[in-house]
N, C-alpha and C positions, 0 to 999 in steps of 0.2 A: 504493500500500500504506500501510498505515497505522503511525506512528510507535509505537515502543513505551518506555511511559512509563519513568524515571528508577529510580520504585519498583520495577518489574516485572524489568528488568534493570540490576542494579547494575555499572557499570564505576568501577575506579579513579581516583585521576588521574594515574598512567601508562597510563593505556587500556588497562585488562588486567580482563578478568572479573573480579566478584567474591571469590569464598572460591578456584578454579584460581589467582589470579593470574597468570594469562598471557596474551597478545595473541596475535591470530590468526596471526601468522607465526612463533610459537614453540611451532606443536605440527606432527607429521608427520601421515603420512596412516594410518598403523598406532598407535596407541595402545595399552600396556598398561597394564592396571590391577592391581595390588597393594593388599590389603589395608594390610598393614604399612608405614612412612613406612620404616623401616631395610629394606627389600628392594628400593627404588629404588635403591641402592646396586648393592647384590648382583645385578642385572642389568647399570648402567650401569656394572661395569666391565669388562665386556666388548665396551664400543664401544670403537669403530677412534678415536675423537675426540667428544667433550661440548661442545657448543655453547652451551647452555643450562642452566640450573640456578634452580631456584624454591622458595621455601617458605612457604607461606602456612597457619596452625593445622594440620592434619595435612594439608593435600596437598602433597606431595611431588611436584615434578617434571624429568626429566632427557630433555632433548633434543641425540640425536646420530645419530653415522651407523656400523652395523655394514656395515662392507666399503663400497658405494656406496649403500646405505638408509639413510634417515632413518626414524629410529624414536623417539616419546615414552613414557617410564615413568611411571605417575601414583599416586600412593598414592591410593586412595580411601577408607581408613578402612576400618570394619567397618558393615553392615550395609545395606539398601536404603535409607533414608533420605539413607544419603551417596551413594549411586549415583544416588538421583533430582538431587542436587548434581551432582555429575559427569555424568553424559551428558547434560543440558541445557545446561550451559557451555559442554562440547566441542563441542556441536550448535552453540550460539550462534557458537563461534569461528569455527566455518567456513560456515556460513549465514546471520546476520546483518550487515550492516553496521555497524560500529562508529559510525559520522562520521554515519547522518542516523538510525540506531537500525530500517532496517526492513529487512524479511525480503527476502533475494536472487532477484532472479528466478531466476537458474541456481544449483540447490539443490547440493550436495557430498556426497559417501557417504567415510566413513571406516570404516575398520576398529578397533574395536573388541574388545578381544583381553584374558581376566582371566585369570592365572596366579595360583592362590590354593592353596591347603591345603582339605582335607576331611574325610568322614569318608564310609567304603564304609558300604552297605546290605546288599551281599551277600556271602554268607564265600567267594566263588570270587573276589573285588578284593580281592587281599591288602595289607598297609597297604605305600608305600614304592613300589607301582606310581601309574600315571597315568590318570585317565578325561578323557575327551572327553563334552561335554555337546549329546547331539541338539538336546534343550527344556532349556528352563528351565520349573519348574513352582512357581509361586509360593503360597508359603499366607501372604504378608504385606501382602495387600491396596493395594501400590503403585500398581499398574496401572491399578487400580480407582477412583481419582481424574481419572482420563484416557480421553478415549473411545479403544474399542479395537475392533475385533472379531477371532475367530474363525475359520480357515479351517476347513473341514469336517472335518478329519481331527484336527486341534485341540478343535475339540469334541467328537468321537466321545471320546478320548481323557479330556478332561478329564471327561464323564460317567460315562465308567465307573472314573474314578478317585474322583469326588466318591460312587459309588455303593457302594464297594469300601471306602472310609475314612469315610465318613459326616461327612466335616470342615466340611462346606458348613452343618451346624445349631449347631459348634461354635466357630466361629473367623472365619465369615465367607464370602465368595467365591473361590474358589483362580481360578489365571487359567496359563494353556500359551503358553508362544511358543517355536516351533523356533529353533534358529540357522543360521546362513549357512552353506549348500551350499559354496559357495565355499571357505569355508577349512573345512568337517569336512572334507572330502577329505583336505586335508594330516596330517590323524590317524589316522591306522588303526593303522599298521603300530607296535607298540609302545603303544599307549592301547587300552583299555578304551573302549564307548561307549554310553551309555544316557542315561535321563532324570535330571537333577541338579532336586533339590527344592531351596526356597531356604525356610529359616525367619525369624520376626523378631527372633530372640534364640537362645542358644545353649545355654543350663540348657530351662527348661521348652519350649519349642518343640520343641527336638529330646528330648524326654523324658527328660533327664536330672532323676533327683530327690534334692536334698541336704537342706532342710530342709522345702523345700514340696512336696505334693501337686502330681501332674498330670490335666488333666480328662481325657486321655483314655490310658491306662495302656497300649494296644496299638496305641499310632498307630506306631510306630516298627516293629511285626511287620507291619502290614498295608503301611507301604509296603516291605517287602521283598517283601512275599507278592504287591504288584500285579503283575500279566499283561495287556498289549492287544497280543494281535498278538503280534510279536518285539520288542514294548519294554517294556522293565522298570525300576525307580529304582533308579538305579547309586547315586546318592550323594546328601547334602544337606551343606548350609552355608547362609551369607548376603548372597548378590551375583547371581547366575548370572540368577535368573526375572527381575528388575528391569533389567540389562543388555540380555537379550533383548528384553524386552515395550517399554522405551523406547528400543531403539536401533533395532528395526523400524521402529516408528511413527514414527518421525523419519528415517528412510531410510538407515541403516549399516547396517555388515557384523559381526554380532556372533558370538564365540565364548567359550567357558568351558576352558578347560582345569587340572585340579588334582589334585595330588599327594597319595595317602591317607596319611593319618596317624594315620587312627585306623579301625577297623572294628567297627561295633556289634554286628555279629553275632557274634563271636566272642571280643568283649570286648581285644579287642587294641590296643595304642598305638604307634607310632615311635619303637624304640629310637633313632635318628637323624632326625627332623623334617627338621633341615634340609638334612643331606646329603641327602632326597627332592627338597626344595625346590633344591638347585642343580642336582642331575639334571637337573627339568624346565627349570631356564632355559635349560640348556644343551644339550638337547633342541630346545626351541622357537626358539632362536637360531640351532640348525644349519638348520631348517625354514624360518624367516622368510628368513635369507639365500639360499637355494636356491628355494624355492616362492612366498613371497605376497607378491603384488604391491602 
């Protein structure tokens, strides 16, 4: 195999990935990801014991053990740009060799797991409840630097979304990746579950307008109004599609789960934010120690 150069993958000189700061034996096999560097916190104190502790510009990281699980909390920042940072590093930690720089014969799947905040699409996801994310459905052209393809139902899907919203003349090439069977399972019972659109920014993208114009005034009704099937867009934010679409492609187990906090359809906001946001950690902490392995 072939060595990969100095430039291409930056390591330390404590041997720890670049901007993650961390070496391969200081992340678990479940990963969550957190926007916010102060909610690494607000999960890891609910481990049984903290083993680890890291901080490098905004990522934030806490490795420990709730009950006999080892579990890592990772701020990613806000937006796919920091995810395409993030799950290439973590890919790197557990699939590259550090010591000759080349890719592992015997590849590793980790899970993948973002507890984040949202905003509902539809007035029946009231703010304060939880969705689960089938797809991730990106309109911020990450994916699209990277070869990908499509399974059938992926594309049926993303046609008749790009036909439905007309975004494909507007903004670029939108792109769908489901997430991991494996862990949606663990979601039903109390989550919401539909498709989560992933924007590039958080004013214009998702059509909010304060002093600028938006180019397209009804992107926000049409994806409430989308229909394929029995799947509908539950929600948007800016993490979910880029998660999905790079953690397939590189062989993890990805999931989105997040707490609404705000619902455009009915113009509503989270009297309480973050008491949603500890709900769900402590939702998903009851879940991780029981179910995922």
């Amino acid at each position: 195999m072939s060595r990969i150069a100095e430039s291409e993958l930056i390591i330390n000189d404590r041997g720890a990935v670049y901007h993650l700061d961390l070496r391969p034996a200081e992340i678990a096999g479940t990963v969550i990801t957190v926007g916010d560097p102060d909610r690494v916190k607000e999960i890891s104190k609910y481990f049984d014991r903290i083993e680890i502790q890291r901080q490098h510009r905004e990522f934030v990281s806490h490795t420990g053990y709730v009950g006999k699980k080892r579990l890592t909390v990772l701020s990613s920042g806000i937006g796919p740009d920091n995810i395409d940072i993030v799950v290439n590093e973590l890919d790197a930690l557990v699939n590259i060799d550090f010591e000759t720089r080349e890719i592992k014969k015997q590849l590793k799947s980790i899970n993948i797991i973002r507890l984040g905040t949202s905003g509902s699409l539809q007035g029946d996801i009231p703010v304060d409840s939880f969705v689960a994310a089938t797809h991730g459905l990106g309109v911020d052209n990450l994916l699209n630097f990277y070869r990908h393809e499509q399974n059938d139902e992926e594309k049926q899907l993303l046609h008749s979304f790009v036909t439905h919203t007309q975004v494909q003349s507007q903004i670029g090439n939108p792109y769908i990746t489901s997430g991991a069977a494996s862990l949606i399972k663990h979601f039903v019972k109390d989550f919401h579950q539909g498709i989560t659109v992933t924007c590039p920014g958080f004013y214009g993208p998702q059509g909010r307008v304060l002093r600028l114009g938006v180019r397209n005034p009804d992107f926000v009704n049409r994806l409430t109004d989308f229909r394929f099937g029995n799947h509908r867009i539950t929600n948007f934010e800016m993490e979910t599609s880029a998660i999905y679409g790079l953690g397939k492609l590189l062989g993890h187990h990805c999931l989105a789960v997040n707490a609404i906090v705000a619902n455009r359809v009915v113009k509503e906001f989270s009297k309480d934010g973050k008491a949603a946001v500890e709900n769900l950690i402590k939702k998903f902490l009851e879940i991780f120690e029981r179910d995922i392995e």
